[in-house]
N, C-alpha and C positions, 0 to 999 in steps of 0.2 A: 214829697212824693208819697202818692199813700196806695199806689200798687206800681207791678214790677211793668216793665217794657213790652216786653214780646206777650205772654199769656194774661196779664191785667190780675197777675194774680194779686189779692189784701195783701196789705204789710200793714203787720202789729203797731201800733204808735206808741211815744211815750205816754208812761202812765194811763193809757188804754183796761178800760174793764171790760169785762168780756173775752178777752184775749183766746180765749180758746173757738169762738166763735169764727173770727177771723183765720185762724188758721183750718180749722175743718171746713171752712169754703178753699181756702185755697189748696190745700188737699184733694178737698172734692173735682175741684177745677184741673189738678193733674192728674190723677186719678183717671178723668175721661177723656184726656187730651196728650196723656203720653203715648198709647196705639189707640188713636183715634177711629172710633167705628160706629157708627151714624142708622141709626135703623129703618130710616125712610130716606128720601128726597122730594118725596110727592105727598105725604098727611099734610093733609090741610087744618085739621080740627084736632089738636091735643087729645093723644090716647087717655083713655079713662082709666085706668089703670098699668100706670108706668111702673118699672122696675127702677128702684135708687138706681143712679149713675147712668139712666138712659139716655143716648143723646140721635138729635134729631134736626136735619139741616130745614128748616123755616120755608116753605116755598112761598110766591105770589099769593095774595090775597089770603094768607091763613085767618084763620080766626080763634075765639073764644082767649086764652092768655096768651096766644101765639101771635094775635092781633097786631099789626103795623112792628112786626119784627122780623119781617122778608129779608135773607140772605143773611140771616144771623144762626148759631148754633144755640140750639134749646136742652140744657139740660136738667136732667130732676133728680135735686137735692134736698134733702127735708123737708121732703114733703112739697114745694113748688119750684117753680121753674128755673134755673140760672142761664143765663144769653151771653155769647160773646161773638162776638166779630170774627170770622176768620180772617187770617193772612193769605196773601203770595205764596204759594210755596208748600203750603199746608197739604199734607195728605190725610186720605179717610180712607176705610172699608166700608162699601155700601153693603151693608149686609141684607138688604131685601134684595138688590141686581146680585150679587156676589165675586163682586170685582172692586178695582181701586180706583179710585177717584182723585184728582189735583185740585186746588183751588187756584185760579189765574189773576183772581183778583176780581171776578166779577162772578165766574159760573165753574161747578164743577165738573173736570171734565173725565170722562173716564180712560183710564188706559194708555193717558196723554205721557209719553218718553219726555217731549220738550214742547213748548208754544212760545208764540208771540205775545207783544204787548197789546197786539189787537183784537185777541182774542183767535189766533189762526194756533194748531195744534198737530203734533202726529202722533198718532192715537195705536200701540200694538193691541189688540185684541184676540179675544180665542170666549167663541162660543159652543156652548155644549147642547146635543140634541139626542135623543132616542129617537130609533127607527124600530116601527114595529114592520119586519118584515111580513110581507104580502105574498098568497101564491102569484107564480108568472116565473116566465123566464127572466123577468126583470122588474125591477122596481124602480118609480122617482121619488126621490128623497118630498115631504111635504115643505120641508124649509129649504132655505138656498145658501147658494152664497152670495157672500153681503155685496152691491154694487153702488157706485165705483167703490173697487179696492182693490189691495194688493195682497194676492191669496198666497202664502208662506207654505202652507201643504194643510193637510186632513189628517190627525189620529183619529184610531176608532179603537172602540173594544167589544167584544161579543159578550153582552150580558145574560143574555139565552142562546143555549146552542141553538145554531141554523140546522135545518132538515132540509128534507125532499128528497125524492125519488132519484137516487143515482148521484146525489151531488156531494162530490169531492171538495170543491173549495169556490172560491165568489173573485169579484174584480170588483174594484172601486174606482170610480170615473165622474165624466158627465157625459152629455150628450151625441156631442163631438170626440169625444177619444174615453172609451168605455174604463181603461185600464190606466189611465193619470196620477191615480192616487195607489194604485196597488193590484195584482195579480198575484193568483196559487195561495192566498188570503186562507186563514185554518177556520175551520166554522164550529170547534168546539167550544166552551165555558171559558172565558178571558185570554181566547187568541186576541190580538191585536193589528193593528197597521198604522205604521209611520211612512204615510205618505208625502212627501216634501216635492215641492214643483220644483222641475228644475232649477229654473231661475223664480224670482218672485215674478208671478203672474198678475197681467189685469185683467178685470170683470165689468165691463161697462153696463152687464144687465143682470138682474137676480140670476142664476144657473142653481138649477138643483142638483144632487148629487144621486149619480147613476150607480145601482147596485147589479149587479148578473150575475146568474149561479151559474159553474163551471162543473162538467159531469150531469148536469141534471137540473132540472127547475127548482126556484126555491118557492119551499110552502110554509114558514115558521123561523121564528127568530124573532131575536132584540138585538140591535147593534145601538151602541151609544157613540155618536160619532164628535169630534171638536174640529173647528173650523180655527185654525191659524192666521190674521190676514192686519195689513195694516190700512188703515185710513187715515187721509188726510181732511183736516176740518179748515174749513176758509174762515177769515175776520169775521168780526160782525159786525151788524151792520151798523149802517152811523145814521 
């Protein structure tokens, strides 16, 4: 056997020269493979200038040294490439998305709690957005929430105080029930809201999220809001 099981790491042989060789790869190999954290999912073309230890999940049709190594992990070591196969089971940090990713043994998937062997998953999720508020008595969010899904609640935090003429405090809603996600809301420098739906809610259509100023029209503000929700992902196909 001239590497180990699970990570493919070298093992030194007898009477082996170079030994030190072998072990600075398999170093290297744990090194980017014990909190595993992956800088793209989408380069197609080998960055031109990689950081030692960079690692990089191989998509469709890559090219240049990346060429016919789809679905393999790329990383750089002395100067060129090392590849290895992920496993079942294996986690990453995508740190271009800035979330976690699973591998199922074909694709990875993000935010996935548990999946199938068919590639079916249920995915907890929580996305983050800034709203730059707008004068009106009301604003709609430009982003939504995600459909289908199951919406868990809405934090938020005031990253700039809100203003306006007479306004005391805001609600957080949508369209249909203005105050869903929070009421008497504070509108100065890192008030917050933890808005939780009752029960987990469905969304069969994008919904943006409803802001209203309370006391007064809102004219100014930044609120950074996160979207709490779960989806489920179907097999793939065959």
């Amino acid at each position: 056997m001239s590497e180990t099981a699970q990570l493919r790491l070298p093992l030194v042989m007898p009477s082996q020269a170079q030994k030190h060789v072998t072990v600075n790869e398999a170093l290297a190999k744990l090194d980017a493979f014990a909190q595993l954290r992956l800088s793209s999912f989408t380069l197609q073309v080998p960055p031109d200038s990689p950081l030692p230890g960079e690692s990089y999940a191989v998509p469709p049709h890559a090219e240049g040294a990346w060429s016919g190594r789809s679905g393999e992990i790329a990383t750089f070591v002395n100067g060129g490439w090392l590849f290895t196969t992920p496993q079942a089971g294996w986690k990453a940090w995508d740190a271009q998305a800035g979330l976690m990713r699973t591998f199922d043994g074909a694709d990875w998937i993000e935010g996935a709690v548990t999946f199938g062997a068919g590639g079916s998953a249920s995915q907890w999720l929580v996305t983050e957005h800034e709203h730059v508020v707008t004068p009106g008595a009301t604003n709609l969010t430009a982003f939504t929430l995600p459909a289908p899904a199951l919406v868990l609640g809405v934090t938020g935090r005031v990253v700039v105080p809100m203003t306006g003429t007479g306004l005391a405090s805001w609600k957080l809603g949508v369209p249909e029930s203005d105050n869903r996600y929070g009421s008497g809301l504070g509108i100065g420098l890192n008030s917050y809201v933890i808005g939780l739906t009752g029960s987990p809610l469905a969304y069969y259509s994008p919904t943006p999220l409803l802001i209203s100023g309370v006391g007064g029209a809102l004219s100014g503000g930044v609120i950074r809001l996160a979207l709490h929700y779960i989806e489920i992902r179907v097999p793939r196909a065959v």
